[in-house]
Residue, then its C-alpha position, 0 to 999 in steps of 0.5 A: x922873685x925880685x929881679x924886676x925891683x933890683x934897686x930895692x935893698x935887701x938883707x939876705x939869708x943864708x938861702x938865697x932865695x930868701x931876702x928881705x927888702x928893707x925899702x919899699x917902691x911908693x905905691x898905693x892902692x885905692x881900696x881895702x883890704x888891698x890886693x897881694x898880686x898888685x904889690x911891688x914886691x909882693x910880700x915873702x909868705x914861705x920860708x923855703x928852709x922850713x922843715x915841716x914836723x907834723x905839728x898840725x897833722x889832720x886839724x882843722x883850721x878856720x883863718x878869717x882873712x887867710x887869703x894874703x898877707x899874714x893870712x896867706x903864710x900862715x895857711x901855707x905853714x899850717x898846711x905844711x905842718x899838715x892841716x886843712x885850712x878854711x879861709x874867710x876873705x871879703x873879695x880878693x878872689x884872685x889872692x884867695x885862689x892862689x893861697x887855696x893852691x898853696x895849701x893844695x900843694x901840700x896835699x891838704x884841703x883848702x875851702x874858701x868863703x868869701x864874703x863880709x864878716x860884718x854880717x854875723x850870720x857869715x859866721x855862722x854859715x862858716x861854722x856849719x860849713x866847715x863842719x859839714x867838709x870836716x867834722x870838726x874845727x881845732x884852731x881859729x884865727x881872728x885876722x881881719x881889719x882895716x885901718x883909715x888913717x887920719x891926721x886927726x881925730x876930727x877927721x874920722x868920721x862916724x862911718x869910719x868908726x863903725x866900719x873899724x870897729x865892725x871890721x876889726x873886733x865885732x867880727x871877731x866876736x862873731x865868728x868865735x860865737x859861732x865856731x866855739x860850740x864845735x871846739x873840744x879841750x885843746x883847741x886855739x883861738x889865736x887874735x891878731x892884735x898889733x903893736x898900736x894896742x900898746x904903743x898907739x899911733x897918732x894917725x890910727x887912733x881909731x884902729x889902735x882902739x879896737x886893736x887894744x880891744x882885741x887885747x883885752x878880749x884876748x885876755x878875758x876870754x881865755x879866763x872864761x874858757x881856761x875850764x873848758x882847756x880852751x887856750x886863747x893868745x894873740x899876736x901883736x905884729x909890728x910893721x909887717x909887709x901886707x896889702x894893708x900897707x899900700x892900701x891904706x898909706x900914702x905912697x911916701x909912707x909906704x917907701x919908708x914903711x917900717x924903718x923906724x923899728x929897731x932893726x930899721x925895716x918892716x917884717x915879712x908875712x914868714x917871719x910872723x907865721x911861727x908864732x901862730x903855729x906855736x900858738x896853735x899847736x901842743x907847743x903852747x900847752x901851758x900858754x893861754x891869755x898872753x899876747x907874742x910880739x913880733x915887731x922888729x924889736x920895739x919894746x912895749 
């Protein structure tokens, strides 16, 4: 997977096949929410040591921006672990097909729906969608968002702003009105939030606010549906390698992307996707209202 970048340092594991770059090439892609198959390298989405153990057999699980990144692992380990995956993506067709072949490989179903979350009635045809192949949904995980960089906040534009927050915290607002009526006692909504919801970041001010909304509403759901036993966690990633990053950074940032942490590099999609399969499955029984951090170390 990595011959072509062999400048590019790794820390290995105890499988070969598994290593991670500590550096990144300066790259940078011109649009959101970036292309996975144009990354150099393209992020490490399976952990080829894993050994499966049922933890979702025959769930039902709807990820919105399930096609790449973080989305893309988690489908990947979900169906290992022997769920059919819906996937909600913009337009990253290429990225989605291949994720949907991942999930085929394991011998379960993956349905794609493209299209822009901003618009509520998505979510709705989602909903029914899913519901009409499947019959019922037991997990969804909120996982879109864009980030706009800006040196200050003079500079973020009111369209920005709208586009931020329509993205990252409307749309989950959206898809949970519209799949909540179909979910029965133990089912999961996971969030991803991320580290700037509590550490903040100078150049995200406005992605960090409505990552720390996506906290909050985290919270304050799982209080208003803990009676129906419907769990409600979150996951705060720290730097992790996704088409976000070169998407969205400029090419001297991505070439230091994630060295700043404790243990001085960014993380792989792999690595963040066993807190979402924790979260989701009977593992987290007695979890609801918490938030996991999976951010190379830094305390929050």
């Amino acid at each position: 997977m990595f011959d072509n970048y062999p400048c590019i340092p790794y820390i290995g594991y105890k499988d070969e096949n598994v290593r991670t770059p500590i550096t990144f090439p300066a790259q940078h892609q011109a649009f959101q929410p970036g292309l996975e198959y144009e990354m150099k390298p393209q992020p490490i989405f399976d952990n080829p040591n894993y050994i499966p153990g049922q933890k979702l057999q025959d769930k039902v699980v709807v990820i919105s921006g399930g096609d790449s990144g973080i989305g893309r692992a988690i489908s990947l380990l979900f169906a290992k672990e022997g769920a059919d995956i819906v996937i909600s993506y913009l337009n990253e067709h290429e990225d989605a097909n291949y994720t949907k072949s991942l999930v085929e490989s394991c011998g379960r179903r993956c349905i794609l729906i493209p299209g822009d979350l901003r618009d509520e009635n998505l979510s709705t045809y989602i909903a029914d969608t899913t519901m009409n192949c499947f019959g019922k949904i037991d997990v969804l995980i909120n996982n879109c968002g864009v980030q706009f960089p800006q040196n200050s906040i003079l500079d973020i534009t009111s369209q920005q702003l709208r586009d931020t927050f329509e993205t990252n915290i409307f749309t989950f607002f959206y898809l949970t009105k519209a799949i909540l009526p179909h979910m029965q006692a133990n089912s999961s909504i996971i969030n991803t939030t991320s580290i700037t919801a509590f550490d903040g970041k100078k150049n995200l001010i406005d992605y960090s606010a409505t990552k720390g909304a996506i906290t909050v509403f985290t919270k304050s759901l799982s209080l208003s549906l803990a009676d129906q036993k419907i769990r409600v966690n979150a996951v705060a990633p720290g730097p992790i390698w996704t088409p976000l990053i070169p998407s969205s950074f400029n090419e001297q940032e991505v070439e230091i992307f994630g060295t700043e942490t404790p243990l001085k590099r960014a993380g792989q999609p792999f690595e963040l996707a066993p807190a979402y399969l924790y979260l989701a499955s009977d593992d987290s029984r007695y979890v609801t209202g918490q938030i996991i951090h999976v951010n190379g170390g830094t305390i929050v």
